[in-house]
C-alpha positions as a Markdown table, in Angstrom:
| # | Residue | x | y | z |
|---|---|---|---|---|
| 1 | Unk | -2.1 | 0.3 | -23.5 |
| 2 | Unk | -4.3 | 0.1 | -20.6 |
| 3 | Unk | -4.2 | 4.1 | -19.6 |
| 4 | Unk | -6.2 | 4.7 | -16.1 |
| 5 | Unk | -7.2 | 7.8 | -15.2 |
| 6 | Unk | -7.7 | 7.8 | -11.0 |
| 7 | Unk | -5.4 | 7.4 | -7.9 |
| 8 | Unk | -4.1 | 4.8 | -6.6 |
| 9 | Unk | -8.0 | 3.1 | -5.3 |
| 10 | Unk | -9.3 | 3.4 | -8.4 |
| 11 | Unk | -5.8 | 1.9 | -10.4 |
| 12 | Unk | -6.3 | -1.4 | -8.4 |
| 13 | Unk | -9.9 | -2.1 | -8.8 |
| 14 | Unk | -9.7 | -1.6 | -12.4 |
| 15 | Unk | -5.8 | -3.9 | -12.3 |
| 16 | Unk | -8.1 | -6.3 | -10.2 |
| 17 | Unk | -10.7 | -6.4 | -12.9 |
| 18 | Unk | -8.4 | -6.7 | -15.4 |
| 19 | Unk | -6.1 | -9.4 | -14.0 |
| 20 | Unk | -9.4 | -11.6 | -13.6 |
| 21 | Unk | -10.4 | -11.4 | -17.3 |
| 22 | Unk | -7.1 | -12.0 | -18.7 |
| 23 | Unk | -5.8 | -14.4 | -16.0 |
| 24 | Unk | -2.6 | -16.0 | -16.8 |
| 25 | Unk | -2.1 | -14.1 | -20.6 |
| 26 | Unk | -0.1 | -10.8 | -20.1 |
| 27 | Unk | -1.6 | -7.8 | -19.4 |
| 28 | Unk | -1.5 | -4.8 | -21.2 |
| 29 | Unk | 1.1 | -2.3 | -20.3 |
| 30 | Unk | -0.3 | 0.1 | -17.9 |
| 31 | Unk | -0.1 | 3.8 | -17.7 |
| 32 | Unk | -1.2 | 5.8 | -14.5 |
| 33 | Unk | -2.5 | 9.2 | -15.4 |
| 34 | Unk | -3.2 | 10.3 | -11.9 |
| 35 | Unk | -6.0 | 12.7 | -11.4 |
| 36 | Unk | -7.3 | 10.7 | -8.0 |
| 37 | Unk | -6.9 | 12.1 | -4.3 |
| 38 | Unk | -4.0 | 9.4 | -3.8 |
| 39 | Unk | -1.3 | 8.7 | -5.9 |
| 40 | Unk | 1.0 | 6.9 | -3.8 |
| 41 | Unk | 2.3 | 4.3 | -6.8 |
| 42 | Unk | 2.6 | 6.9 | -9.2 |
| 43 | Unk | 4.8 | 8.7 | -6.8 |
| 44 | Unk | 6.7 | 5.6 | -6.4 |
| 45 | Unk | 6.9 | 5.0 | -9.7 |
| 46 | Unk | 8.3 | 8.5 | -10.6 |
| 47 | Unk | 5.8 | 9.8 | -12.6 |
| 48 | Unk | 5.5 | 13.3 | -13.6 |
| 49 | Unk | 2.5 | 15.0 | -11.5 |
| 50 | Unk | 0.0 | 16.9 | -13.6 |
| 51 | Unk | -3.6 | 16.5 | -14.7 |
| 52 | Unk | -4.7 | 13.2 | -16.6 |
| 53 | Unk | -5.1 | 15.0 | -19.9 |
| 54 | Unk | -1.8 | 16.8 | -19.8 |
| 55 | Unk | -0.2 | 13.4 | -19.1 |
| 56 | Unk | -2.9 | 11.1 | -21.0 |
| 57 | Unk | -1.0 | 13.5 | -24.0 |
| 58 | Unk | 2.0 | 12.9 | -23.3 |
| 59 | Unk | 1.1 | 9.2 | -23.9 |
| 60 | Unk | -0.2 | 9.5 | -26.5 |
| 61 | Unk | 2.9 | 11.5 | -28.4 |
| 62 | Unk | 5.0 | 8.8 | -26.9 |
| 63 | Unk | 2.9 | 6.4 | -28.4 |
| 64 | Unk | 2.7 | 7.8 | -32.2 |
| 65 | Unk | 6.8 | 8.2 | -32.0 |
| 66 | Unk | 7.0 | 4.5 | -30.8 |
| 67 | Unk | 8.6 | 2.8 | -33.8 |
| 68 | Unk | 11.7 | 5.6 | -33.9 |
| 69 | Unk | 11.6 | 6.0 | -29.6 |
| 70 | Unk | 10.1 | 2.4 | -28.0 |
| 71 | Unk | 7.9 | 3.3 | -24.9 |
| 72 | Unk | 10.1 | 3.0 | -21.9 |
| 73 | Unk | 8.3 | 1.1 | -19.2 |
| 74 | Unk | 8.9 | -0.4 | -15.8 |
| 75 | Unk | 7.1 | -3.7 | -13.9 |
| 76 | Unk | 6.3 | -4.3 | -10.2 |
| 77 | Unk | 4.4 | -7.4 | -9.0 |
| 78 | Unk | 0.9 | -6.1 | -7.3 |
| 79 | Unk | -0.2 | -8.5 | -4.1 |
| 80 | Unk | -3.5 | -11.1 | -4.4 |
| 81 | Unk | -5.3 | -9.9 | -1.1 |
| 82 | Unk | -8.0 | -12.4 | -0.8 |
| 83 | Unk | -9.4 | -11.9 | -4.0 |
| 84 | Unk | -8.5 | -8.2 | -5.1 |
| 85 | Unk | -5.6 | -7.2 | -6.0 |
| 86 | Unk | -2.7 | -4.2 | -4.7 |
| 87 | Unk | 0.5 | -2.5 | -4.3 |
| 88 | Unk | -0.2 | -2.2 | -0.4 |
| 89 | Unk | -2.3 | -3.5 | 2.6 |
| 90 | Unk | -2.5 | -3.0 | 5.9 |
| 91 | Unk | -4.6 | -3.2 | 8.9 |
| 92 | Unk | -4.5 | -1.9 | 12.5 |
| 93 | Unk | -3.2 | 1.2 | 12.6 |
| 94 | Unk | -3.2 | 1.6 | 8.6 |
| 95 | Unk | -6.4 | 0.8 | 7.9 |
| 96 | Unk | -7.2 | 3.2 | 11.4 |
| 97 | Unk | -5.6 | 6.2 | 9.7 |
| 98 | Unk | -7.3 | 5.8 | 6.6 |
| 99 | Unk | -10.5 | 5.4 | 8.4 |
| 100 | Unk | -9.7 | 9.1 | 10.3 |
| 101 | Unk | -8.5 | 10.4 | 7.0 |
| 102 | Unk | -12.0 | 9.8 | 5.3 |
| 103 | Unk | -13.5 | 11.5 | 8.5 |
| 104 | Unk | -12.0 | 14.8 | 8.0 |
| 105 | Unk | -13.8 | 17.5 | 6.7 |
| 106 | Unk | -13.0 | 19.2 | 3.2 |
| 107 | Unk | -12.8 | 15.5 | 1.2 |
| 108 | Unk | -9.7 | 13.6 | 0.8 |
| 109 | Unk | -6.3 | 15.3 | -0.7 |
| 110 | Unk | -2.9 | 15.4 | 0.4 |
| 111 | Unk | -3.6 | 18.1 | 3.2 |
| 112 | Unk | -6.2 | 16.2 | 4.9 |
| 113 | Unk | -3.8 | 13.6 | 5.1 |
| 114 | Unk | -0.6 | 15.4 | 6.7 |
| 115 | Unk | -3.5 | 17.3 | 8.9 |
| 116 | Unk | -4.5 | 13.3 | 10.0 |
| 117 | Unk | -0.9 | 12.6 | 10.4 |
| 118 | Unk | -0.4 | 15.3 | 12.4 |
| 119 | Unk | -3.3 | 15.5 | 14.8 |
| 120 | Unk | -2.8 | 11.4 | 15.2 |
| 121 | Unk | 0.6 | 12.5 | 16.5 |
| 122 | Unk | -0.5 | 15.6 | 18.6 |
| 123 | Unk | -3.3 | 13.1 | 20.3 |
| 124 | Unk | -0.4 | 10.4 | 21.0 |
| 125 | Unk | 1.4 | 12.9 | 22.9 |
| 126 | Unk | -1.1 | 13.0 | 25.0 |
| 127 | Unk | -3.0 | 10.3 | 25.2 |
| 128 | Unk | -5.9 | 11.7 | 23.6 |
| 129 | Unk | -9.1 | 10.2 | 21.6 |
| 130 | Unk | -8.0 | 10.4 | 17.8 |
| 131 | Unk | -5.1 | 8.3 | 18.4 |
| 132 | Unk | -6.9 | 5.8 | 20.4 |
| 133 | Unk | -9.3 | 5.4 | 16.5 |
| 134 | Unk | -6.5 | 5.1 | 14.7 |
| 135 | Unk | -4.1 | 3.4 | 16.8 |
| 136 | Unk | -6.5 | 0.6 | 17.2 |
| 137 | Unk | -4.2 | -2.7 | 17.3 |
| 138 | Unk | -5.1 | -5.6 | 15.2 |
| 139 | Unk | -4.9 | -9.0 | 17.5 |
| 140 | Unk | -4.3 | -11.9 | 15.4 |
| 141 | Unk | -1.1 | -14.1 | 14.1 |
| 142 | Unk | 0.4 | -14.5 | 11.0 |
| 143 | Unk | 1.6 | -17.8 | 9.7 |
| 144 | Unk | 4.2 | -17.7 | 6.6 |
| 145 | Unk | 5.6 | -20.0 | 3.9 |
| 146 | Unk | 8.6 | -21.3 | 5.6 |
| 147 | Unk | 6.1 | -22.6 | 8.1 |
| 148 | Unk | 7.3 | -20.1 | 10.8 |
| 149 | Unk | 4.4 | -17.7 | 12.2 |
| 150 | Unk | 4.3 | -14.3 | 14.2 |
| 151 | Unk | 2.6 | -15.1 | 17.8 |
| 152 | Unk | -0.9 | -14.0 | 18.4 |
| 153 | Unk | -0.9 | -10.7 | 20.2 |
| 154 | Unk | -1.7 | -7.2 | 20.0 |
| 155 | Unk | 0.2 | -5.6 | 16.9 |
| 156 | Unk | 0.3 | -1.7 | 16.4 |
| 157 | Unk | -0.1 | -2.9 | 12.6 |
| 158 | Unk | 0.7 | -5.7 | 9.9 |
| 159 | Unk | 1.1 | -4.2 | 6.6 |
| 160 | Unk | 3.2 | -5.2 | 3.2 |
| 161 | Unk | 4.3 | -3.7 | 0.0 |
| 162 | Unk | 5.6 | -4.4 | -3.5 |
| 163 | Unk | 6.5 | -1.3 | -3.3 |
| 164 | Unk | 8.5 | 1.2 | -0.6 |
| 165 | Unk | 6.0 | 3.7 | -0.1 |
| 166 | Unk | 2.5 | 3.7 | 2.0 |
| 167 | Unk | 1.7 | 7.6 | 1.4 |
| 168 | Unk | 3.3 | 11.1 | 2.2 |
| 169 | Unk | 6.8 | 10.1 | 1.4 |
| 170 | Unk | 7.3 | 7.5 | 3.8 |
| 171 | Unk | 9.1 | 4.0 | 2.8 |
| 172 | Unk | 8.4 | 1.3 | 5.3 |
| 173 | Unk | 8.5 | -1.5 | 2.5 |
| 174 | Unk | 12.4 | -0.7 | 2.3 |
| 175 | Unk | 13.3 | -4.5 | 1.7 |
| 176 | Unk | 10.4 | -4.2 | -1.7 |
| 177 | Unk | 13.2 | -5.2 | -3.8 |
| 178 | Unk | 15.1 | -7.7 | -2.1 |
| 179 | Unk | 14.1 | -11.3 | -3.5 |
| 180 | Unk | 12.3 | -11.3 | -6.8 |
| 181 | Unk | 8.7 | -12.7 | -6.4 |
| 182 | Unk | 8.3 | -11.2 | -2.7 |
| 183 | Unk | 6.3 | -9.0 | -1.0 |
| 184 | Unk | 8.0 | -6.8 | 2.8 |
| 185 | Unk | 5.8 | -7.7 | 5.5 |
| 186 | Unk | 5.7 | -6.2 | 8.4 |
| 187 | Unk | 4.6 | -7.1 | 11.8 |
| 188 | Unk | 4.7 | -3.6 | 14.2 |
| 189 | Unk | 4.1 | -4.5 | 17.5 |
| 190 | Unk | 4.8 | -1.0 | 19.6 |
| 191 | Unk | 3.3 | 1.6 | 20.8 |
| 192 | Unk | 1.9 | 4.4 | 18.9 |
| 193 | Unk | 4.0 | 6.3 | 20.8 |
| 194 | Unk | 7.0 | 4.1 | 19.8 |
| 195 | Unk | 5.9 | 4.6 | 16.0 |
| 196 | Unk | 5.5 | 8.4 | 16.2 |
| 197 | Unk | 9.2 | 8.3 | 17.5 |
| 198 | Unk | 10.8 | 5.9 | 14.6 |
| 199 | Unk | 9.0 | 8.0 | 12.1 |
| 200 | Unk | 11.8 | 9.8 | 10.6 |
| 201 | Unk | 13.5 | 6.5 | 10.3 |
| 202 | Unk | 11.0 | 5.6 | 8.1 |
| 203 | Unk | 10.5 | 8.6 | 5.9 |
| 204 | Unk | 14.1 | 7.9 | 4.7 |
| 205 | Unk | 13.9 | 3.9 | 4.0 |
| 206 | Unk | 15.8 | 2.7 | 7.4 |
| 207 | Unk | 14.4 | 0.0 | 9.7 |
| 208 | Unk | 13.1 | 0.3 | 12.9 |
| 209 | Unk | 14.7 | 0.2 | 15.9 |
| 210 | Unk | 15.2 | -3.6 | 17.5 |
| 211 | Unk | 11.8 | -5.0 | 19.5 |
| 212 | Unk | 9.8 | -2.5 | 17.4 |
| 213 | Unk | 8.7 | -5.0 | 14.5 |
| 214 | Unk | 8.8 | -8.6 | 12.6 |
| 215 | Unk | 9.6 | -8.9 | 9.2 |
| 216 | Unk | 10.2 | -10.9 | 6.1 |
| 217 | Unk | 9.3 | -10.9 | 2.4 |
| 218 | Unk | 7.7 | -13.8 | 1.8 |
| 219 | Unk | 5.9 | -14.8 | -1.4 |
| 220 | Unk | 2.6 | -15.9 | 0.7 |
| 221 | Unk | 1.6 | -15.2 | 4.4 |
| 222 | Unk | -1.9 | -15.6 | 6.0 |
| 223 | Unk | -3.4 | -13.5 | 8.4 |
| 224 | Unk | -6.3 | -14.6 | 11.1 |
| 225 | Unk | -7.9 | -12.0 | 13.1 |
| 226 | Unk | -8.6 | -12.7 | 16.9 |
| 227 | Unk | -12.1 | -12.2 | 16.1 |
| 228 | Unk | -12.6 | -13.8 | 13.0 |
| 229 | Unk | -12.9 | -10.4 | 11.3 |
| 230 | Unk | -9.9 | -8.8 | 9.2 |
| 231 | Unk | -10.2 | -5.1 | 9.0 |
| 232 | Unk | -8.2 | -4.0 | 6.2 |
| 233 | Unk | -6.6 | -1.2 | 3.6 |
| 234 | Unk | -5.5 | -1.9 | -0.1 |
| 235 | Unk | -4.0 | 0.9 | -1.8 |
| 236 | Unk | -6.2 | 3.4 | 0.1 |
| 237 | Unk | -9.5 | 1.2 | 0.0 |
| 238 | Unk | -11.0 | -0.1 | 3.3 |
| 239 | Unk | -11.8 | -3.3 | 3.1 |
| 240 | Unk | -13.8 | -6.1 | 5.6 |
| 241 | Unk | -14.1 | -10.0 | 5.6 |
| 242 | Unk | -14.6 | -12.8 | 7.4 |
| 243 | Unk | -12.0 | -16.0 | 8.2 |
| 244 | Unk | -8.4 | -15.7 | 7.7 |
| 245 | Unk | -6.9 | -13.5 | 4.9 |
| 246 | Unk | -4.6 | -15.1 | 2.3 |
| 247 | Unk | -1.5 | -12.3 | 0.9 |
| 248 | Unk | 0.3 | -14.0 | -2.2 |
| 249 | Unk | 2.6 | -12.7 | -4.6 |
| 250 | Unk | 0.5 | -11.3 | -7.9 |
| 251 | Unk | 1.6 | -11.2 | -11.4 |
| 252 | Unk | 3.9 | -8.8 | -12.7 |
| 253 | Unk | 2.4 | -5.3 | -14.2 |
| 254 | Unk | 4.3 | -3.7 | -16.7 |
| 255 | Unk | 3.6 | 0.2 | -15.9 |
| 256 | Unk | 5.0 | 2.9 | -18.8 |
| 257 | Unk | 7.1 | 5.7 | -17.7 |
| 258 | Unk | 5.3 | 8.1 | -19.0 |
């Protein structure tokens, strides 16, 4: 048992590192003990909130009573974003919030992030200058297995998920599930204003309204920036390269239930 005491930044560097060592063998099972500022896939995942070493002994008691109680666990594919690997990217807007989140003052926690969420939302009402940081579009096209592509334009954000949550309760990645071996991309191409207004649509799993976004859940897309630069966030970590970006389908993590 691979136990990992961080949020959700630190649980995907150290899957990443892990995932390149072991390569095609099986992983160990995973188990997410929280104690970072983000926690997005343990909240997905359902697992109980506490401190690492209240949880972390939980395991462990799970563990000793193993042979009469098996350890329950549950898998989810993580994403190969260029070379690292994730539970969820995104750039535009995405990586735009994230970038404002690590600006506010007090360090990063679950308050500075509704406080970001809510000033981005004051500032779109009117037009002011946080939403224009983090509502910076990412211009670029997308081209996807089935050989179809998105065109090149201005998009609000492109983001995916192997799983249906992206922080603070919301589920964009609704479709997660849908096809084994997929990922739910998205393609958001309106305003900020015309995100700020579908917003409760997507804290309870529902689509967007028609014209709003593009989506499929492809195995493999690849993204190209305008520029040649991809701005980008995965699982909370901002992230910067050069050239296209290549988003496959990863292996399958088996995560335990703790």
């Amino acid at each position: 048992v691979l136990g990992i005491s961080g949020g959700d930044g630190t649980n995907h560097v150290t899957l990443t590192g892990f995932i390149d060592v072991y390569k095609s063998q099986s992983l160990p099972r995973v188990a997410f003990l929280r104690g970072g500022t983000m926690n997005t896939v343990a909240n997905h995942l359902g697992i109980p909130r506490g401190k690492p070493e209240g949880l972390l002994d939980r395991l462990v008691g799970a563990y000793a009573e193993r042979a009469v109680r098996p350890l329950a666990d549950v898998e989810r594919n993580v994403m190969r974003i260029g070379t690292t690997y994730g539970f969820l990217f995104g750039t535009g807007a995405v990586y735009g919030f994230l970038a404002e989140y690590y600006r506010g003052g007090g360090g990063p926690s679950p308050l500075v992030a509704a406080r970001t969420l809510l000033g981005g939302i004051g500032s779109a009402l009117v037009g002011g200058e946080i939403v224009s940081r983090i509502a910076a579009p990412f211009r670029g096209w997308v081209e996807l297995e089935d050989g179809s592509s998105w065109e090149e334009r201005d998009y609000f954000a492109v983001a995916g998920g192997t799983i249906d949550q992206i922080g603070l309760d919301f589920k964009p990645f609704y479709r997660w599930a849908e096809r084994p071996g997929t990922f739910h991309l998205l393609g958001i191409h309106t305003s900020a204003m015309g995100f700020v207004a579908d917003l409760p649509r997507i804290w309870r799993a529902e689509p967007m309204r028609e014209g709003k976004t593009y989506e499929a859940t492809p195995a493999r897309a690849r993204l190209h920036s305008s520029d040649g630069t991809m701005r980008y966030m995965i699982d909370g970590d901002l992230h910067e390269s050069k050239g296209p970006l290549d988003v496959t389908i990863g292996p399958r993590v088996k995560i335990l239930s703790i």
